[in-house]
ZADO-1210 file (C-alpha; in nm, 4 decimals, padded with zeros to 6 digits):
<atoms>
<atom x="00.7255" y="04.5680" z="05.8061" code="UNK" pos="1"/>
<atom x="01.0091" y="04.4714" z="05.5699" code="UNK" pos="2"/>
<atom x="01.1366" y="04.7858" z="05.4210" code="UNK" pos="3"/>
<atom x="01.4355" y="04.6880" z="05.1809" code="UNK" pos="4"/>
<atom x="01.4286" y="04.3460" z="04.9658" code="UNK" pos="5"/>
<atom x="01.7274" y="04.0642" z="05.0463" code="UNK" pos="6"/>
<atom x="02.0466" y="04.1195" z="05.0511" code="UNK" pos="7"/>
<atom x="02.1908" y="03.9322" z="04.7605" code="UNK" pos="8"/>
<atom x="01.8027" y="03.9346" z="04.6419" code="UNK" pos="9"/>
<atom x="01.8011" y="03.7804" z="04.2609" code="UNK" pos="10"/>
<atom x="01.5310" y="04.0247" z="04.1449" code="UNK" pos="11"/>
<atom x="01.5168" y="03.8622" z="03.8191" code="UNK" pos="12"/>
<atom x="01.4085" y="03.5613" z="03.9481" code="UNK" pos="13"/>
<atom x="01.0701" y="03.4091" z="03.8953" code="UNK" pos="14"/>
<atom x="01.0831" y="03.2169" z="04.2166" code="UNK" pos="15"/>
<atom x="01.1225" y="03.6059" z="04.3396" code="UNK" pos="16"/>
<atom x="00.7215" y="03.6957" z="04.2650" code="UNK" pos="17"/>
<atom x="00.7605" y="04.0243" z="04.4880" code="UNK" pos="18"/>
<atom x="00.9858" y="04.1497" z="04.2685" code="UNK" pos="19"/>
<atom x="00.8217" y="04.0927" z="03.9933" code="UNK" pos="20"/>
<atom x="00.5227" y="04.3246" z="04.0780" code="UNK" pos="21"/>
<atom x="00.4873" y="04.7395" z="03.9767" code="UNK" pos="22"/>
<atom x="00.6655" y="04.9332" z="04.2331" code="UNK" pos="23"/>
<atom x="00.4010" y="05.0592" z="04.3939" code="UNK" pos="24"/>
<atom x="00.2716" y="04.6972" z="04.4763" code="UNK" pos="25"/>
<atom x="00.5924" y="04.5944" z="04.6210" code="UNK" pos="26"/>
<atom x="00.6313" y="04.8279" z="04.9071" code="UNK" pos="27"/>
<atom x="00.2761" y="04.7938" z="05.0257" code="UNK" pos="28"/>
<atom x="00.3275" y="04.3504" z="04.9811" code="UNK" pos="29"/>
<atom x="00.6510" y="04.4241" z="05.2014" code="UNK" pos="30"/>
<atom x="00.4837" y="04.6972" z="05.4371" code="UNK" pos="31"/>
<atom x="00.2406" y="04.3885" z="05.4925" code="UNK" pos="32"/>
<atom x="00.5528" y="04.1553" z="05.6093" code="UNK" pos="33"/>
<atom x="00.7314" y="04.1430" z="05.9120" code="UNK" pos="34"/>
<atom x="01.0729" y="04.0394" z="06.0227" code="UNK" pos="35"/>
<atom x="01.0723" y="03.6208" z="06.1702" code="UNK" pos="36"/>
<atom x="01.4186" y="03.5167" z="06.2609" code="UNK" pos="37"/>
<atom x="01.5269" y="03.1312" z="06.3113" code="UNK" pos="38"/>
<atom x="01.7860" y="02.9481" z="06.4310" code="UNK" pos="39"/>
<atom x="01.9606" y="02.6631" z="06.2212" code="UNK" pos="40"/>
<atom x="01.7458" y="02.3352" z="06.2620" code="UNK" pos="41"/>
<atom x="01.4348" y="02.5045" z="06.3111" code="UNK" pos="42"/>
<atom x="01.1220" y="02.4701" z="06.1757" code="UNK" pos="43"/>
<atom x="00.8907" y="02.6143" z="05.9631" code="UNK" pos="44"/>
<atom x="00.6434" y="02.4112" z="05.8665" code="UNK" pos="45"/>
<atom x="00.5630" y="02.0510" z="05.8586" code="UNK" pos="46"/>
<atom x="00.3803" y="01.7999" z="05.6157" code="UNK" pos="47"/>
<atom x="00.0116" y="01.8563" z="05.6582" code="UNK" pos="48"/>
<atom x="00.0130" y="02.1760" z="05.8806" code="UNK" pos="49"/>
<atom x="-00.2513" y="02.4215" z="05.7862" code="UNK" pos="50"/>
<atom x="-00.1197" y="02.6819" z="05.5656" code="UNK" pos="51"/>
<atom x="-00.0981" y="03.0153" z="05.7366" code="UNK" pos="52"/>
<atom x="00.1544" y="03.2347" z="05.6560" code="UNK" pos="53"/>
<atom x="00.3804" y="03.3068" z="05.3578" code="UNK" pos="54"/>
<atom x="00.7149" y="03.3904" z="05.3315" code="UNK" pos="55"/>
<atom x="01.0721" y="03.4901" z="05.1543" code="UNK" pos="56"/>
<atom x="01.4581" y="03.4268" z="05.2353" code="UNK" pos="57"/>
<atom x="01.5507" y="03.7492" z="05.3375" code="UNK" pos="58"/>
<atom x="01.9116" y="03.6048" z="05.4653" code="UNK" pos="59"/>
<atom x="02.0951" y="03.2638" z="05.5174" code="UNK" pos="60"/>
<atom x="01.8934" y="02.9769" z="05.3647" code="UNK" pos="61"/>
<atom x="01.5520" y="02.7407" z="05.3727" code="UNK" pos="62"/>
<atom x="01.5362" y="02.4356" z="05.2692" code="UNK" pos="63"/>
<atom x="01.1901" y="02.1952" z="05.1968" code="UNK" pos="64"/>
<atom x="01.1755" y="01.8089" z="05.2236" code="UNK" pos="65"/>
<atom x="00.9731" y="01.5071" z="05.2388" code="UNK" pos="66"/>
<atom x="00.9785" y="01.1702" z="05.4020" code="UNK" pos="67"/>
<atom x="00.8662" y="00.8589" z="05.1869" code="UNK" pos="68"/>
<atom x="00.6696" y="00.5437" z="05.3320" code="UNK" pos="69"/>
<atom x="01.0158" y="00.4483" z="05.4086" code="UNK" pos="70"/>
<atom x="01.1472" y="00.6865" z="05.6113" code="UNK" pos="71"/>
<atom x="01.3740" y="00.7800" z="05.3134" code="UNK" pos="72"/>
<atom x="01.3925" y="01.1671" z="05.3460" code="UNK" pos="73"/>
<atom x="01.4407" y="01.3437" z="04.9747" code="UNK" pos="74"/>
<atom x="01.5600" y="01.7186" z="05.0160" code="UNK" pos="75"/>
<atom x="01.3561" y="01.9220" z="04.7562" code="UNK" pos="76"/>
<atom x="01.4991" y="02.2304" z="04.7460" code="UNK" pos="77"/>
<atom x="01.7214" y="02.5090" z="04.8993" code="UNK" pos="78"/>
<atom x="01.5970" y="02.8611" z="04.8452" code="UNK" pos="79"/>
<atom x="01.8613" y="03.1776" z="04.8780" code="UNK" pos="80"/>
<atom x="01.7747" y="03.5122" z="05.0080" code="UNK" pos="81"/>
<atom x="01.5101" y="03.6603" z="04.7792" code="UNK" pos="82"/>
<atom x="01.3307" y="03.3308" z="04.7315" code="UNK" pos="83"/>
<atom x="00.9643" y="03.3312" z="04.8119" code="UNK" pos="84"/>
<atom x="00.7287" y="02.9827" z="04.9503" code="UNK" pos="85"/>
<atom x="00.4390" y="02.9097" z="05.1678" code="UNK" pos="86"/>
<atom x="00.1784" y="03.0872" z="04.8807" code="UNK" pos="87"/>
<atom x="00.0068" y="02.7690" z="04.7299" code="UNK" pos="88"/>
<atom x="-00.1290" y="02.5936" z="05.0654" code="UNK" pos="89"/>
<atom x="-00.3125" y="02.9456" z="05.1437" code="UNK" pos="90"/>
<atom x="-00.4418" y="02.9704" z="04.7741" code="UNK" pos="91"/>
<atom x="-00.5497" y="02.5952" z="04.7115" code="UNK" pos="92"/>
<atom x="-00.7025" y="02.6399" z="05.0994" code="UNK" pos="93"/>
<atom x="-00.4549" y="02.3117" z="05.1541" code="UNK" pos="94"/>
<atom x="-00.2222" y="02.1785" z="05.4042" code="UNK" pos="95"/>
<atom x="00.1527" y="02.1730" z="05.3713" code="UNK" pos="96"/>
<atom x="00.2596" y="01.9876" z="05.1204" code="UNK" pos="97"/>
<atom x="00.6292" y="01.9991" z="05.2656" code="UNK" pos="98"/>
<atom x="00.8193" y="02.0558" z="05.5468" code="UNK" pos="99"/>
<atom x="01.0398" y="02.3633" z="05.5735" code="UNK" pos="100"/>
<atom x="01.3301" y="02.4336" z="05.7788" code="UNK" pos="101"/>
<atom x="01.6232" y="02.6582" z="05.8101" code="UNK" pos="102"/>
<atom x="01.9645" y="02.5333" z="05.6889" code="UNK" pos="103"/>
<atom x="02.1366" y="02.8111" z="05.9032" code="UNK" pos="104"/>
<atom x="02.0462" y="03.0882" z="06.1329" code="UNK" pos="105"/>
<atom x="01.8457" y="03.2689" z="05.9020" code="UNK" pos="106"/>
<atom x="01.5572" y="03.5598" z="05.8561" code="UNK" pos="107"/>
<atom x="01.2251" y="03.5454" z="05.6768" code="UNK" pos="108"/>
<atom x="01.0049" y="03.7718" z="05.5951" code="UNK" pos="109"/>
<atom x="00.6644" y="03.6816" z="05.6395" code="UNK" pos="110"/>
<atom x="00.2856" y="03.7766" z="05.5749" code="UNK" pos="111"/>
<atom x="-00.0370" y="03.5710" z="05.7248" code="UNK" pos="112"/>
<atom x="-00.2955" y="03.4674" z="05.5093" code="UNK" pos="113"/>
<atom x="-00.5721" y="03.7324" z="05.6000" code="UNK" pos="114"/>
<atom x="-00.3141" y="04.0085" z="05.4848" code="UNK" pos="115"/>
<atom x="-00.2369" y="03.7914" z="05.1766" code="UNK" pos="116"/>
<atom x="-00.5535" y="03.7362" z="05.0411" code="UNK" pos="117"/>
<atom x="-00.6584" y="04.1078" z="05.1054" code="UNK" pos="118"/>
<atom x="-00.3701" y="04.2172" z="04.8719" code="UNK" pos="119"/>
<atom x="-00.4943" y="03.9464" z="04.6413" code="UNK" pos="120"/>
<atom x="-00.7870" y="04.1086" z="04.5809" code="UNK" pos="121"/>
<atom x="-00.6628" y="04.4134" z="04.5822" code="UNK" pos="122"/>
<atom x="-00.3533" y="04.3875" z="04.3078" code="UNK" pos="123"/>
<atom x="-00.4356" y="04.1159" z="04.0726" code="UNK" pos="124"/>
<atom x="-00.0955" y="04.1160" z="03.9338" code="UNK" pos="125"/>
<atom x="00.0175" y="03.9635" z="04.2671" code="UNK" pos="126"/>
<atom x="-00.1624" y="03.6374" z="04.1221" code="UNK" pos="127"/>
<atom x="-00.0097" y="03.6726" z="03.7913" code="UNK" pos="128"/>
<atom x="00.3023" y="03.7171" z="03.9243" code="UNK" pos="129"/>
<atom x="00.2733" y="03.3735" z="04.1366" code="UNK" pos="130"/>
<atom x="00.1614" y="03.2221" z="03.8271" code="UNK" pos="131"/>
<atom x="00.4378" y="03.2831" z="03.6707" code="UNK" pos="132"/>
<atom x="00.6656" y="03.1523" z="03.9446" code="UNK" pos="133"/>
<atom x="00.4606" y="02.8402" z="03.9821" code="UNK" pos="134"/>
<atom x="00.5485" y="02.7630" z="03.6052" code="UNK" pos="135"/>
<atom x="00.9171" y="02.7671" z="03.6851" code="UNK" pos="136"/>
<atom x="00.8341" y="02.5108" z="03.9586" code="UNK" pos="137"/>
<atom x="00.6888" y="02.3380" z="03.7692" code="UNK" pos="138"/>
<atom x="00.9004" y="02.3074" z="03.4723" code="UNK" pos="139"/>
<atom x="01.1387" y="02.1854" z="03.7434" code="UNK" pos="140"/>
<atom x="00.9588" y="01.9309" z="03.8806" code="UNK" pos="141"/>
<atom x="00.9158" y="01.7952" z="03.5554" code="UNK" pos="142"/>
<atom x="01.2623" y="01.8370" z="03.5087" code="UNK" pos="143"/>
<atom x="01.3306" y="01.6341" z="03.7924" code="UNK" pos="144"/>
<atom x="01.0836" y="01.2912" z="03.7739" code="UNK" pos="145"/>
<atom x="01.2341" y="01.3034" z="03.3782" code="UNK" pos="146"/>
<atom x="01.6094" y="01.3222" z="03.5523" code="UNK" pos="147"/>
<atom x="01.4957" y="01.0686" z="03.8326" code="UNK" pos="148"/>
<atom x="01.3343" y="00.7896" z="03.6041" code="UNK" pos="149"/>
<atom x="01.5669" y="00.8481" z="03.2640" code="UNK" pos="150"/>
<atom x="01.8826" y="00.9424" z="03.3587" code="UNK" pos="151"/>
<atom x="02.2063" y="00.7984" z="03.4714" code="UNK" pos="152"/>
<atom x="02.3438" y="00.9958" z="03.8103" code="UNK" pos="153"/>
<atom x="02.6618" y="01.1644" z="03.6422" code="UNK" pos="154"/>
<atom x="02.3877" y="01.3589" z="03.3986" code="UNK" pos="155"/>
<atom x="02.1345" y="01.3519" z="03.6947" code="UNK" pos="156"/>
<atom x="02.4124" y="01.5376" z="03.8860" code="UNK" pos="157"/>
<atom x="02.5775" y="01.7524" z="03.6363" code="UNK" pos="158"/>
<atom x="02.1749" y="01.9133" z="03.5299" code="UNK" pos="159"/>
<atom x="02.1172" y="01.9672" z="03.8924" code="UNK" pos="160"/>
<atom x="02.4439" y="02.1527" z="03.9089" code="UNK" pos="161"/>
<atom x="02.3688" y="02.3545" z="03.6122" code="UNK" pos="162"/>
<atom x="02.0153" y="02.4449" z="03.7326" code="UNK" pos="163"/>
<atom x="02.1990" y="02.5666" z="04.0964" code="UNK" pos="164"/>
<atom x="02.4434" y="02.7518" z="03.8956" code="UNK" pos="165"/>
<atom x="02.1829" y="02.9437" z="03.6829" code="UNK" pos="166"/>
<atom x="01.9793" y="03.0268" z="03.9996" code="UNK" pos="167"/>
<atom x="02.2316" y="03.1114" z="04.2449" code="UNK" pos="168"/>
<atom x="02.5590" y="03.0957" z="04.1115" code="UNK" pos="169"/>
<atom x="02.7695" y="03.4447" z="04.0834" code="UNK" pos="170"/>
<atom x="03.0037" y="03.4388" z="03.7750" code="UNK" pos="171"/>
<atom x="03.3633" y="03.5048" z="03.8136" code="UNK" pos="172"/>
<atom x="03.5502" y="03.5399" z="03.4558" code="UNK" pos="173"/>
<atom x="03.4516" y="03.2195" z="03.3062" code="UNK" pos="174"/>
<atom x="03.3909" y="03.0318" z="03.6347" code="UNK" pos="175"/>
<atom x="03.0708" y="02.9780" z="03.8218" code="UNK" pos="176"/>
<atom x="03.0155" y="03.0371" z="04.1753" code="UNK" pos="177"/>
<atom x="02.7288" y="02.8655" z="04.4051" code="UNK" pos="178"/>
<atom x="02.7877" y="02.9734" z="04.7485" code="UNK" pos="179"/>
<atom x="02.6174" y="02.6985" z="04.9188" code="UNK" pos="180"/>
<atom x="02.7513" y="02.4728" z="05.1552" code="UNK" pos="181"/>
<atom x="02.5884" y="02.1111" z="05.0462" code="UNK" pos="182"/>
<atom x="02.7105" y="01.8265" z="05.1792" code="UNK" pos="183"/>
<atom x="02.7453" y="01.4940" z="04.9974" code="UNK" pos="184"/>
<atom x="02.5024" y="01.2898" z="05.1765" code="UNK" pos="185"/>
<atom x="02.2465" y="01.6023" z="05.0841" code="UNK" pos="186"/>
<atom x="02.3119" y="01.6419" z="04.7462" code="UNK" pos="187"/>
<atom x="02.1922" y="01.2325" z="04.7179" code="UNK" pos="188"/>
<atom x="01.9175" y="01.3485" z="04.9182" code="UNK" pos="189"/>
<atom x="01.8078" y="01.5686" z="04.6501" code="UNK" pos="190"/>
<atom x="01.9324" y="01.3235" z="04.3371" code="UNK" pos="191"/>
<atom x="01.7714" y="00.9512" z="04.5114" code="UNK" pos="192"/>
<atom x="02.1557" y="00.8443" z="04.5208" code="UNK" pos="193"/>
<atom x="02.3702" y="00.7160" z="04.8156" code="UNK" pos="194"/>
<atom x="02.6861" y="00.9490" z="04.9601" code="UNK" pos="195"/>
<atom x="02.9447" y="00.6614" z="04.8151" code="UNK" pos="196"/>
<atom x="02.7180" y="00.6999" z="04.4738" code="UNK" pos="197"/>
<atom x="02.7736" y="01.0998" z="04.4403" code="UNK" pos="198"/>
<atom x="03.1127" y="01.0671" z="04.5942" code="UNK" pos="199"/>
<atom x="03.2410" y="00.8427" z="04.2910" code="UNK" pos="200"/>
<atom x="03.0795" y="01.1137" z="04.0573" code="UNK" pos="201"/>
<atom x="03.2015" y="01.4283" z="04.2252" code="UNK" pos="202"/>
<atom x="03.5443" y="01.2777" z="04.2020" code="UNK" pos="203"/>
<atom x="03.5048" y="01.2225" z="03.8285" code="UNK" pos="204"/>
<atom x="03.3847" y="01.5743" z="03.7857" code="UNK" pos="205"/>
<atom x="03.6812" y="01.7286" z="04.0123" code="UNK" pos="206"/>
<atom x="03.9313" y="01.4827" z="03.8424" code="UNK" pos="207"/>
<atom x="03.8309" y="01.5965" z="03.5020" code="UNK" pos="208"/>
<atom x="03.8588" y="01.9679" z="03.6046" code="UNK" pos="209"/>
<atom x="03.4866" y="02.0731" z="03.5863" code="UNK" pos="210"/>
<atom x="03.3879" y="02.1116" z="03.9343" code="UNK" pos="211"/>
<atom x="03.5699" y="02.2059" z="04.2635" code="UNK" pos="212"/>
<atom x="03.4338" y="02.1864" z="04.5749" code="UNK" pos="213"/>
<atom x="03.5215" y="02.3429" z="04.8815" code="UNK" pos="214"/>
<atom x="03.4065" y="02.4193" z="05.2221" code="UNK" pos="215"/>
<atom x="03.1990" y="02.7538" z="05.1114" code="UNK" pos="216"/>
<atom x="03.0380" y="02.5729" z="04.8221" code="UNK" pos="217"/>
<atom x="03.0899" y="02.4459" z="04.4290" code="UNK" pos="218"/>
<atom x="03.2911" y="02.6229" z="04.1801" code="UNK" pos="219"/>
<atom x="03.2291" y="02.5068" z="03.8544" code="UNK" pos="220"/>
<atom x="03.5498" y="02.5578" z="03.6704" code="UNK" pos="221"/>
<atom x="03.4603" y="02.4721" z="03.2980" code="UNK" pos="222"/>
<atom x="03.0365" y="02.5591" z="03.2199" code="UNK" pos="223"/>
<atom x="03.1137" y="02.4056" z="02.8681" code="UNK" pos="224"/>
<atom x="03.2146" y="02.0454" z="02.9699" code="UNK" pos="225"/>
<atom x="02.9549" y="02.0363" z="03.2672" code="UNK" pos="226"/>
<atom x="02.7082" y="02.1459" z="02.9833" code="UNK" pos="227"/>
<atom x="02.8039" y="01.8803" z="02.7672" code="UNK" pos="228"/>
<atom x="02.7175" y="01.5722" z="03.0325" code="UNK" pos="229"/>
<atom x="02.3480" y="01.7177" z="03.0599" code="UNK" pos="230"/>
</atoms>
């Protein structure tokens, strides 16, 4: 049983569906979920796994991937405490489409499907509030193939900076926060660009006083002129 919502928890977020529901329908979806701790490195899920079990970021962070013919792996996303995944697979009665992993020692709440689709059929506004979230996904996937096939990397970049910052970032005067520790070599993961490639930009950004980047994560400095590249 998961009595309080995340730490940190962005309840107005649509990748957030729990807290999206009456109040009433909350604490009986989180009565439903219980506590899974993991270690940094460890699993989830992987590509093709039946799906069992859903779950939210209740601290540290998750992050989903895929590998291409290649062997090329291309991060997807990192979710933040309050984040919710795992839903689709038990609705579309498909496998994992991704794997899933923790970035850092990390808890998760999480509910197995019997429980799930119980509630389903119980509360329909549980489905309209995945709906909902499955929108935003979507509008960011489009986002994202649009970025990847249209865009140069310094506007690839600077959009995927301002999408982090509107999703996890924590204003400070005119500054913007994202405390996430993202290495170079990740951040091409998640653009289709080489480390030297997002170096070079990064430098540009840094140099031109936009962005600053330190060991805790990416301030940006000036939201105007990052703005203007996208």
């Amino acid at each position: 049983m998961i009595d309080n919502p995340p730490n940190g928890e962005n309840r107005d977020s649509t990748l957030n569906w729990i807290a999206q529901l009456p109040a009433a329908v909350e604490a009986e979806v989180r009565a439903a979920m219980k506590p899974k701790p993991l270690k940094a490195g460890e699993s989830i899920y992987h590509f093709g796994e039946e799906a069992d079990a859903l779950y939210q970021v209740i601290s540290g962070s998750v992050q989903t991937s895929n590998v291409t013919a290649e062997g090329k792996e291309i991060l997807l996303h990192i979710m933040q405490p309050g984040e919710c995944f795992g839903e689709i697979g038990i609705i579309e009665g498909s496998p994992r489409a991704q794997n899933a992993e923790a970035r850092e020692d990390c808890e998760l709440a999480a509910m197995n499907k019997k429980e799930f689709n119980e509630l389903r059929k119980r509360h329909p506004e549980i489905n309209e509030a995945i709906l909902q979230m499955q929108c935003t996904r979507l509008r960011m996937v489009f986002m994202f193939i649009e970025d990847s096939a249209l865009r140069p990397l310094r506007q690839r970049l600077a959009r995927r900076l301002v999408l982090m910052a509107t999703m996890m970032g924590a204003q400070k005067g005119e500054q913007i926060f994202i405390k996430l520790t993202l290495s170079q070599e990740e951040l091409g993961k998640m653009l289709g660009a080489s480390r030297q490639s997002i170096n070079k930009e990064l430098s540009y950004l840094e140099k031109e006083g936009i962005v600053d980047k330190s060991r805790d994560g990416i301030c940006i400095l000036d939201p105007a002129a990052l703005n203007a590249i996208t």
